[in-house]
SEDO-985233 format. One line per 4 residues: their letters; for each residue x, y, z of C-alpha. Coordinates in Angstrom, 3 decimals. Example, Ala and Ser with C-alpha at 12.3 -4.5 7.8 and 13.67 -1.06 7.14 Angstrom:
2
AS	12.300 -4.500 7.800  13.670 -1.060 7.140
//
This chain:
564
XXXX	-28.817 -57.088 35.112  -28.762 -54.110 32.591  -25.060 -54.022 33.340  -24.310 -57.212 32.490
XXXX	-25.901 -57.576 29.503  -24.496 -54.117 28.570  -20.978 -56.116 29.378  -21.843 -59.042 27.117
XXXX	-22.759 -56.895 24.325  -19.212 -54.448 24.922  -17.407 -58.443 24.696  -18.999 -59.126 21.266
XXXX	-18.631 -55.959 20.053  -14.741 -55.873 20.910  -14.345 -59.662 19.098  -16.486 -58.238 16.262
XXXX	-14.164 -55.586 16.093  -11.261 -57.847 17.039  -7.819 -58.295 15.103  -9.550 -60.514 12.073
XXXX	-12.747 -58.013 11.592  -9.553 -55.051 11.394  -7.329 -56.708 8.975  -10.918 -57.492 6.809
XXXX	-11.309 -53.812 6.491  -7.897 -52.576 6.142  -7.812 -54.850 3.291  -10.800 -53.241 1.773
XXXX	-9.638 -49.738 2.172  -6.222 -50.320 1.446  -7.045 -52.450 -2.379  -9.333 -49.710 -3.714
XXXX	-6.602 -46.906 -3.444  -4.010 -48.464 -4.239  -5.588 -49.272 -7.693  -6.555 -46.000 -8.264
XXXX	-2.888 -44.755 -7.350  -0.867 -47.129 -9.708  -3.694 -46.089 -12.480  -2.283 -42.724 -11.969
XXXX	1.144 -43.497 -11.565  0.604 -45.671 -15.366  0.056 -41.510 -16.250  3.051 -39.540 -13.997
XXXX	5.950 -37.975 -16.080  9.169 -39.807 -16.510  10.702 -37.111 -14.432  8.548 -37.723 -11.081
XXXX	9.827 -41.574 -11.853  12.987 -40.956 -12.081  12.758 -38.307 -9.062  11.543 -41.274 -7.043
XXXX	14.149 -43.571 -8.037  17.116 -40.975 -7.440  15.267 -40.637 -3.950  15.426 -44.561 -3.319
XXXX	18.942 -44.535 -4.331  19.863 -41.398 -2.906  18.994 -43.278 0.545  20.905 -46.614 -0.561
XXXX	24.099 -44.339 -1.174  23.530 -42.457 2.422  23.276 -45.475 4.198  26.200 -46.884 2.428
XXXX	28.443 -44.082 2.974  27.693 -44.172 6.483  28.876 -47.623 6.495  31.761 -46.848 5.148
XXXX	32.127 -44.340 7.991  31.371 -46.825 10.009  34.393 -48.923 8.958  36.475 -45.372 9.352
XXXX	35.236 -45.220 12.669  36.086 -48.265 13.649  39.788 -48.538 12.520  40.554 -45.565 13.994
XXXX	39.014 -46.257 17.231  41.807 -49.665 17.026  44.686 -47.443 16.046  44.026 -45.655 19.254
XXXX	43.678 -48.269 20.950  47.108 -49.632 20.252  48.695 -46.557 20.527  47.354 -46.423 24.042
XXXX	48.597 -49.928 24.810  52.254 -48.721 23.193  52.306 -45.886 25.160  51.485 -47.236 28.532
XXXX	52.340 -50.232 28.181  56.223 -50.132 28.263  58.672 -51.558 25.838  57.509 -53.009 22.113
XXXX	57.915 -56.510 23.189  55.398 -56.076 26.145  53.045 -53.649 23.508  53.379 -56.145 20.704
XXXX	52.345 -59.219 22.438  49.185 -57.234 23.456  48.370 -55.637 19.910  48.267 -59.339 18.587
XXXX	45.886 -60.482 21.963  43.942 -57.816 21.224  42.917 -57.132 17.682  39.342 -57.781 17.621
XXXX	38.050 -60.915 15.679  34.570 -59.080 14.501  36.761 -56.529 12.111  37.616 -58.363 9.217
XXXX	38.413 -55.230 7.170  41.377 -54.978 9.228  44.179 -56.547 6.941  47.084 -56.320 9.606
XXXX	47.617 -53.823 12.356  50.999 -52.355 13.132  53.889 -50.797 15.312  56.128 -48.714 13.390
XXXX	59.352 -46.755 14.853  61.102 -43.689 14.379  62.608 -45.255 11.247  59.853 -46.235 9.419
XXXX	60.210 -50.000 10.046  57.378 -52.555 10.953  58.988 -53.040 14.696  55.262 -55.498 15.606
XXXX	52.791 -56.761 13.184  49.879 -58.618 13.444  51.495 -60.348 10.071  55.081 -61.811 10.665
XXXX	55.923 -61.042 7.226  55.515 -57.338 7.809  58.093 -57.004 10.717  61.128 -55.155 9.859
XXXX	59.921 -54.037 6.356  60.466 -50.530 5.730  57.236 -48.337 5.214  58.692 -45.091 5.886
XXXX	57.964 -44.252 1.948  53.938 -44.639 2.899  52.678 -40.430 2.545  49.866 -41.547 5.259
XXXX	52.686 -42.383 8.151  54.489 -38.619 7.468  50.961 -37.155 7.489  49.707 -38.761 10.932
XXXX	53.445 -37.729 12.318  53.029 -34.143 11.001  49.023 -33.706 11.719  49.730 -35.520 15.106
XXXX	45.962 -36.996 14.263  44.285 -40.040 12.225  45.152 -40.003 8.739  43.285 -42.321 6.106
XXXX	45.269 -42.946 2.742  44.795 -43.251 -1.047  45.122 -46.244 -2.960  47.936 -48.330 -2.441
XXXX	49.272 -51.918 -3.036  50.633 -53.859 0.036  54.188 -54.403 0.267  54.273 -58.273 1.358
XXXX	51.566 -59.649 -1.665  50.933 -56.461 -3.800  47.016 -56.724 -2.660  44.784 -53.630 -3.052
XXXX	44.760 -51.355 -0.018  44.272 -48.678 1.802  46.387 -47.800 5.189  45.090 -46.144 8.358
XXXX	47.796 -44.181 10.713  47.963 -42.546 14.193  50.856 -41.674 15.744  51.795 -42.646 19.264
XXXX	53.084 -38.966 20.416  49.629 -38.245 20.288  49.190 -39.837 23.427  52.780 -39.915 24.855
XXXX	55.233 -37.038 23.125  57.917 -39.242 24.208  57.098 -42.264 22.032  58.233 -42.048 18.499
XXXX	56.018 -44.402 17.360  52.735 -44.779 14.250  50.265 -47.081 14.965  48.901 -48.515 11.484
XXXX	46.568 -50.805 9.223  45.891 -51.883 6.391  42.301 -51.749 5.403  41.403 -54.562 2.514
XXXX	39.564 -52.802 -0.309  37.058 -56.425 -1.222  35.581 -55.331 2.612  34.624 -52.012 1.764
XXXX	33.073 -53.301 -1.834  30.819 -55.375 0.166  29.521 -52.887 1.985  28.455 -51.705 -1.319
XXXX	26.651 -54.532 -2.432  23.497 -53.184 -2.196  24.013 -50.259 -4.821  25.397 -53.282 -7.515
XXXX	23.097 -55.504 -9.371  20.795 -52.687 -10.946  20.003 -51.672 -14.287  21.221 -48.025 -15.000
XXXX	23.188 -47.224 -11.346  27.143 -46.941 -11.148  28.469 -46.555 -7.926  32.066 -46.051 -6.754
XXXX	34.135 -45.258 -3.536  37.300 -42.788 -4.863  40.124 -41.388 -2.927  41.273 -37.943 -3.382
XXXX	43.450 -38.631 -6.647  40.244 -39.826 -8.100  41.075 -43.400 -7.849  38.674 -46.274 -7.340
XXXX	38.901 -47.914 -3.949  35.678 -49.885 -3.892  32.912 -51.243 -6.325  29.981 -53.543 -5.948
XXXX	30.668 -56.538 -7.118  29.529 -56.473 -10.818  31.423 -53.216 -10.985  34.631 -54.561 -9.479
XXXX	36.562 -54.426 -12.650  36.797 -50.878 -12.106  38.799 -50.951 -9.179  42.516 -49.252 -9.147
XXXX	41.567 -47.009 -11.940  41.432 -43.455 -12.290  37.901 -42.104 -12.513  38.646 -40.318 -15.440
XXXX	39.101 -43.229 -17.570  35.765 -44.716 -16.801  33.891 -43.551 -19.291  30.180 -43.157 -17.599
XXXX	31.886 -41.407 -14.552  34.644 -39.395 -16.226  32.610 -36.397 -17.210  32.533 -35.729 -13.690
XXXX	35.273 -36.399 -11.785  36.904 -33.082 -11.189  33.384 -31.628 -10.069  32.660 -34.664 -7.333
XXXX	36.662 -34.933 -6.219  37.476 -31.043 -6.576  33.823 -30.579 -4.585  34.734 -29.091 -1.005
XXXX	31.297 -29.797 -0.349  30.469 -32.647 2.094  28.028 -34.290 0.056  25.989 -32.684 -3.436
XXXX	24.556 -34.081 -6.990  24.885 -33.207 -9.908  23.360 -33.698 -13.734  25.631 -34.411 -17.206
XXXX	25.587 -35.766 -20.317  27.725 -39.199 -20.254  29.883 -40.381 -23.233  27.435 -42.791 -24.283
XXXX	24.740 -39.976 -24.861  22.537 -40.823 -21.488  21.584 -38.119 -19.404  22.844 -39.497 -15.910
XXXX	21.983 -38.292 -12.611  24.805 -37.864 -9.817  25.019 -38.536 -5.860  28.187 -37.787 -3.966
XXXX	29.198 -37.642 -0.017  32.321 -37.716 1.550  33.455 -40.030 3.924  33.979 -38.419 7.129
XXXX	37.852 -38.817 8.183  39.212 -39.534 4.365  39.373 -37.765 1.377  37.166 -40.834 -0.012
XXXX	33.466 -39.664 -1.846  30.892 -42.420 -2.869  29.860 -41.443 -5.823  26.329 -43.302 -7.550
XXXX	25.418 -42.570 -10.795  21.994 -42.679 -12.436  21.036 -43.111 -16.084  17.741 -41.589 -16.021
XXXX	16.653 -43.921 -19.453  17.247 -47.099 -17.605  15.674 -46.552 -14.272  12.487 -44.894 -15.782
XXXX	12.173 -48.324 -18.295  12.210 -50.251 -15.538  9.923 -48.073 -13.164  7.480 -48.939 -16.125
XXXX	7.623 -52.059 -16.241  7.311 -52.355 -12.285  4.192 -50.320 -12.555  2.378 -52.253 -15.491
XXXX	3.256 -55.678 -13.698  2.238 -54.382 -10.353  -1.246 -53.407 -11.566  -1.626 -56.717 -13.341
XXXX	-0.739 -58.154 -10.051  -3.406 -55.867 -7.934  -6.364 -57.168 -9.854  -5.218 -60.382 -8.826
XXXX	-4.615 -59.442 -5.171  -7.437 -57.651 -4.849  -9.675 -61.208 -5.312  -8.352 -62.973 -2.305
XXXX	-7.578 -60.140 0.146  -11.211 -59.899 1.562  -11.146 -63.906 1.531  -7.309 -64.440 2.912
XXXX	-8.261 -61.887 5.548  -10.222 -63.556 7.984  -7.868 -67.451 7.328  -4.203 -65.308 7.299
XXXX	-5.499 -63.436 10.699  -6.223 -66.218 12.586  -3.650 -69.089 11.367  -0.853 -66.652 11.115
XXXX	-1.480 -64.001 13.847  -4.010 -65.151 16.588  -2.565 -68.613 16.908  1.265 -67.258 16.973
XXXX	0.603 -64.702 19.429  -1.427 -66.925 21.589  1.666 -69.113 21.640  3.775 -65.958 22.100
XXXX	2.393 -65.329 24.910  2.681 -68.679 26.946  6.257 -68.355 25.892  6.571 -64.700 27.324
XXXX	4.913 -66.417 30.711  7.894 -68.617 30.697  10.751 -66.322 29.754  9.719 -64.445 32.347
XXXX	11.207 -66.911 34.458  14.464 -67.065 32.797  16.768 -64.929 31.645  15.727 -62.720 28.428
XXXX	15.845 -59.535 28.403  12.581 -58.068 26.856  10.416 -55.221 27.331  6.963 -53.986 25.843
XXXX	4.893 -51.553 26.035  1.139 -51.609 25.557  -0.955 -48.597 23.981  -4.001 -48.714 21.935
XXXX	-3.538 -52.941 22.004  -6.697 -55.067 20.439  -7.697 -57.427 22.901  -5.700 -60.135 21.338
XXXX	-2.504 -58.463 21.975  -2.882 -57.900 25.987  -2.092 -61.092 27.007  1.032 -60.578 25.069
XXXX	1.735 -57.083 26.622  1.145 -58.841 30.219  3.555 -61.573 29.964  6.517 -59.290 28.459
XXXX	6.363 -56.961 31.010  5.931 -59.356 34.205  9.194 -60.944 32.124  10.792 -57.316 32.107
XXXX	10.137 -56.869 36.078  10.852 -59.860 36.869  14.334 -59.979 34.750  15.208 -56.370 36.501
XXXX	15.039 -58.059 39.997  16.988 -60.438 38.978  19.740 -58.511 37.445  19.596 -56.047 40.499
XXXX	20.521 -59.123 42.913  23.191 -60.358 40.764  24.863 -56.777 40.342  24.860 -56.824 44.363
XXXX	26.076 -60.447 44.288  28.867 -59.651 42.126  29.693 -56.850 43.949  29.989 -58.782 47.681
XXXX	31.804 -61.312 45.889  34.459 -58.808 44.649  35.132 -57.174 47.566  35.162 -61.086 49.356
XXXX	37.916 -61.853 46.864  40.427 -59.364 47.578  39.985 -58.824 51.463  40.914 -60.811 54.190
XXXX	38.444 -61.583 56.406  40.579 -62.165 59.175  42.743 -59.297 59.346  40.441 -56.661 57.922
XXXX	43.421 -55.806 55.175  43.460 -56.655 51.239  44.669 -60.173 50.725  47.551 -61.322 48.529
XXXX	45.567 -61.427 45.179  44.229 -57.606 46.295  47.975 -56.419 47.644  49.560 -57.742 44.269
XXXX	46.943 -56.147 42.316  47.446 -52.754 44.106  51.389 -53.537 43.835  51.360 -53.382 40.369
XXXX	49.572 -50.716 39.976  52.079 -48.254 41.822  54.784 -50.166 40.228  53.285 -48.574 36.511
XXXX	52.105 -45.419 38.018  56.219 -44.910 39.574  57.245 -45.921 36.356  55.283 -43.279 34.348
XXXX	56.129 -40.364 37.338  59.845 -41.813 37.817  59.274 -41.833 41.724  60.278 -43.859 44.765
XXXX	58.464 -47.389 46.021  59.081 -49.123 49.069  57.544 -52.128 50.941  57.904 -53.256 54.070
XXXX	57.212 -57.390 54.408  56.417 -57.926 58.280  56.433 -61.328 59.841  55.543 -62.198 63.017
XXXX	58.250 -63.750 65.668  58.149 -67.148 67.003  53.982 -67.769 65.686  54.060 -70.905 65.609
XXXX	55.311 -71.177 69.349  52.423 -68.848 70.344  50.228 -70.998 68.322  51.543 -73.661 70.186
XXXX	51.409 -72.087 73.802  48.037 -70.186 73.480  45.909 -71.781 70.841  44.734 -70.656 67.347
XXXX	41.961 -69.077 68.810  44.215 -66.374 70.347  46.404 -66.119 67.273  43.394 -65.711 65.068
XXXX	43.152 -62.570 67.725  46.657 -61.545 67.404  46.761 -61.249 63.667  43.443 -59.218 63.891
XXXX	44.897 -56.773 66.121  48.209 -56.487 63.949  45.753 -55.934 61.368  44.325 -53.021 63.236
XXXX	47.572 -50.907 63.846  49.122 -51.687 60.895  45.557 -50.240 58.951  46.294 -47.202 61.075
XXXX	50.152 -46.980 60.598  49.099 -47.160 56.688  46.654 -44.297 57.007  48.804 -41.984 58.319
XXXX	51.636 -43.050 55.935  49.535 -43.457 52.861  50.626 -46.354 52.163  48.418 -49.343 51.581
XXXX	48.356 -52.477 54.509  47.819 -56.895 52.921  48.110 -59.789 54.579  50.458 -61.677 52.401
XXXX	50.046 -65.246 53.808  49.790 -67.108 57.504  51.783 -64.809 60.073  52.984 -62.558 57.313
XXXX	52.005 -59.071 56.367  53.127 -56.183 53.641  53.012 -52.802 53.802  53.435 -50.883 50.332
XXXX	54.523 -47.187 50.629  53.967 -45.431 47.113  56.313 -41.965 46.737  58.632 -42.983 49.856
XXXX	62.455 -43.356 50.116  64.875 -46.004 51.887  65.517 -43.477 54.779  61.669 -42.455 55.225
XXXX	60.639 -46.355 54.911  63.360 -47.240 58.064  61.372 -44.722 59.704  58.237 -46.479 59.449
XXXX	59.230 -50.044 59.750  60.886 -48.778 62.742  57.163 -47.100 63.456  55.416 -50.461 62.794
XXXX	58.100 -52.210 65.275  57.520 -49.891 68.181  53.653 -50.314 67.528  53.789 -53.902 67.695
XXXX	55.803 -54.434 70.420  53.868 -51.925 72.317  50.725 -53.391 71.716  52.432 -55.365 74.709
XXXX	50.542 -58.595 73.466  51.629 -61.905 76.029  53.968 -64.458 74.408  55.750 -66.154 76.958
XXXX	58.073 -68.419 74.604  59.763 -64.886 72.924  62.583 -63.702 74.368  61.069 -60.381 74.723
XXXX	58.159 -62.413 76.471  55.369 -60.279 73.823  54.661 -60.266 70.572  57.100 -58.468 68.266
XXXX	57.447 -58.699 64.625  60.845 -58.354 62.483  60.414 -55.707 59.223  62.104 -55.793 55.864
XXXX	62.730 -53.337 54.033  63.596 -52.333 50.480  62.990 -49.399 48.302  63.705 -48.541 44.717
XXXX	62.622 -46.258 41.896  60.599 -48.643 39.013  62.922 -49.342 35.942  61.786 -51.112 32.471
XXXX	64.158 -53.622 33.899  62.752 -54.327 36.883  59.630 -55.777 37.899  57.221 -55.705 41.164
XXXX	58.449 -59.714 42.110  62.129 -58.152 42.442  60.703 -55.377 44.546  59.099 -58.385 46.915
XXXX	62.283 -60.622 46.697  64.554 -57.954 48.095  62.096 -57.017 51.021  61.541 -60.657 51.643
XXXX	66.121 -61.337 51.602  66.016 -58.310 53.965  63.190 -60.161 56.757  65.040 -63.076 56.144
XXXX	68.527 -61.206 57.766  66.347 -59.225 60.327  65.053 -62.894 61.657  68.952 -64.133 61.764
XXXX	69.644 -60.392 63.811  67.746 -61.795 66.961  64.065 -61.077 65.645  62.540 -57.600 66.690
XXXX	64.599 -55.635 64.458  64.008 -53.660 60.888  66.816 -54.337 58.347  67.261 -52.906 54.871
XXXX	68.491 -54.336 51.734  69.225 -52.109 48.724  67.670 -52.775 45.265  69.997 -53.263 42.698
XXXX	69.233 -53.910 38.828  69.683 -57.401 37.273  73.283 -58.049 36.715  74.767 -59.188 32.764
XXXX	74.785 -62.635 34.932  71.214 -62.123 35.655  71.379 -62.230 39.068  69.930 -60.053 41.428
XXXX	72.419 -58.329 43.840  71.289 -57.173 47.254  72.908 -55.362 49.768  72.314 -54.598 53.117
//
């Protein structure tokens, strides 16, 4: 009984001590110091005030200038991008269609992206107007061909509408020496001022992104008049321009007297990948006025605050935080059911907040079933959609897809492809005579040997459709590919499989072959054609037989010849 009234009493104590009774007493113990603090503060020198607001603002310009790296970052991870995609991707017609499919949607900075040749002409553009326009006066494209590396420019004004920019490079040879190509974009200033908004709008700060002539690139927007000039001839900033520019420091402040008299406090950090430096300026007068002003106001307002804390407490904690998280967690309850992807963690909770804890993570285990069975489901689901069941071997989506994957990697090595296409003889007859049932059986077992032949070849075994089959040999010549269809004939044939309707009275198969070393004007489909003209002859030979065709490029007639 003494337990359970010891129970009862640890209850009451936790709901005395609950969320509400907490938030009472935080209130108390937070008023009284703070009063005494901004008292103080009323009495602290102008230089701890000013100390704290270079501090505030020496964050603002941090996080700003990592932004801006940010925005580096990001173009340059695009420019190699699409100098991957122009040096693997074969001719500039083929890389410009997918430069334009690809430039993403989410970088609005990005002005226009670019393929430029040997000459210095716009050969692709993600702006019509650009292609064929000569850039080969730009310093950033001879740097990025001479550094072999990203190169970020000064100020510039676009050739096709005399816009503010700034133009991002990397050459192509970095990723292919054979490919005489620059990757580039131009970067619209107004983006990069943005970024900046949160250093504009205050009494006493300038801030300013420069390039490495010392001319303004970017501005907040109430400063924006004082983009395109030189540093030097702004007159709050000019005093030191050679210091923060000349500076082979990454980042560093500085004090000086400004033009106007003001003693001004200076922040400056390069942007990693440019020349670029934000520089923010300080006039010490200004922000200490106003650090004033923010203190007398904010001890007026403290008296005041301090009257309806204790009484707000106990009304704000239960209509704005018992009641949500009550709600909260039904919700979580629910959720857990669904989809969402949440996780919490519970340490030190009040009692209010366990219910809360509970439902997120029976959400979170429940969720990470869930996405465990789909990963598995997807993954059946792949391998169901590029293997045939019947035979064992890839199907025609899974054969193409490897097909055109030797077809670029022969390309890029400049070596021999060959494919045999293998049909079976008279199937329809055995069909016919023996049932699908048994030809179900007979395409399995031509399956099996021609999964074999492939292993000892290397080469890669589909089923391309019905009684049909391919057999793609990567880094093989005409002669050596005779030799195998002739392989896979033998096999067949001596598989000795009934089929009294076929002159040779089992199953045999008739091969095609054709062989050819990848060209920029070829494609796989020709590849497939030829082997496919050379089955058709070996079927008008008497069946049973292996006949080659030879692979010749498209004619000025654009027709495809093929010899046998």
């Amino acid at each position: 009984m003494s337990r359970v009234s010891f129970n009862r009493k640890r209850v009451k104590l936790k709901q005395l001590l609950g969320i509400r009774a907490r938030l009472a007493l935080l209130a108390l113990i937070l008023v009284a110091p703070l009063m005494l603090e901004r008292a103080r503060s009323l009495e602290d020198t102008r230089a701890k005030q000013v100390a704290h607001a270079s501090a505030e603002f020496s964050t603002l310009a941090q996080h700003t200038a990592d932004a801006q790296r940010e925005v580096v970052s990001s173009v340059e991870t695009v420019l190699k991008s699409a100098a991957y995609i122009r040096a693997s991707a074969g001719g500039v017609s083929r890389s410009c269609d997918i430069l334009r499919a690809s430039l993403p949607v989410n970088l609005p900075w990005i002005r226009s992206l670019m393929i430029i040749g040997k000459d210095g002409r716009v050969q692709c553009s993600t702006r019509n107007a650009l292609v064929g326009v000569d850039m080969s006066d730009r310093l950033s494209l001879q740097q990025a061909r001479k550094a072999g590396n990203f190169v970020f420019s000064d100020f510039l004004l676009a050739k096709s509408d005399n816009q503010p920019i700034v133009m991002a490079a990397y050459p192509v040879s970095a990723i292919n020496a054979e490919v005489d190509s620059v990757i580039a974009a131009g970067v619209n200033l107004d983006w990069m001022s943005k970024i900046m908004s949160n250093l504009g709008g205050r009494p006493g700060i300038s801030a300013v992104l420069v390039d490495s002539t010392g001319t303004v690139l970017a501005a907040p927007p109430d400063q924006a008049s004082m983009i395109g000039r030189a540093l030097d001839t702004v007159p709050l900033l000019s005093a030191i321009a050679d210091k923060a520019i000349g500076s082979e420091q990454a980042e560093g402040s500085l004090s000086f007297i400004a033009a106007d008299g003001s003693k001004r406090a200076v922040r400056f950090a390069r942007i990693d990948g440019t020349e670029s430096r934000l520089i923010v300026s300080i006039d010490e007068a200004k922000v200490s006025a106003a650090i004033n002003r923010e203190i007398r106001t904010a001890y007026l307002q403290l008296l005041f605050v301090s009257l309806f804390v204790l009484l707000g407490a106990l009304v704000a904690a239960e209509k704005l935080i018992i009641q949500p998280i009550e709600m909260m967690a039904a919700m979580a309850k629910r959720f857990g059911q669904g989809d969402w992807a949440v996780r919490a963690t519970r340490s030190r909770l009040p009692a209010e907040f366990i219910p809360l804890a509970r439902a997120f993570e029976a959400m979170a285990a429940q969720l990470g079933q869930r996405e465990r069975e789909l990963v598995a489901t997807n993954d059946r689901l792949t391998v169901m959609a590029s293997i045939d069941m019947l035979s064992g071997l890839a199907n025609r989506r899974g054969f193409q897809s490897r097909l055109d994957f030797e077809w670029m990697k022969a390309l890029q090595y400049g070596s021999d492809l060959s494919i045999l296409m293998i049909d079976v003889d008279h199937f329809k007859l055995f069909n016919d005579t023996y049932g699908h049932p048994e030809g179900d059986v007979c395409l399995s077992r031509l399956g099996e040997t021609l999964a074999g032949i492939a292993a000892e070849t290397m080469g890669f075994a589909g089923r391309y459709g019905g009684e049909e089959f391919c057999l793609l040999l990567p880094n093989t010549d005409s002669s050596r590919a005779l030799e195998i269809g002739e392989m896979v004939r033998a096999k067949v044939q001596n598989l000795a499989m009934p089929h009294c309707t076929s002159t040779y009275q089992t199953v045999t198969v008739s091969v095609g072959v054709a062989s050819t070393r990848p060209s920029d004007s070829q494609r796989p489909g020709d590849l497939i054609e030829a082997a496919d003209a050379a089955l058709y002859a070996a079927k008008h030979r008497g069946r049973n037989a292996v006949v080659e065709h030879g692979f010749v490029r498209v004619t000025d007639s654009g027709a495809i010849q093929l010899a046998s």
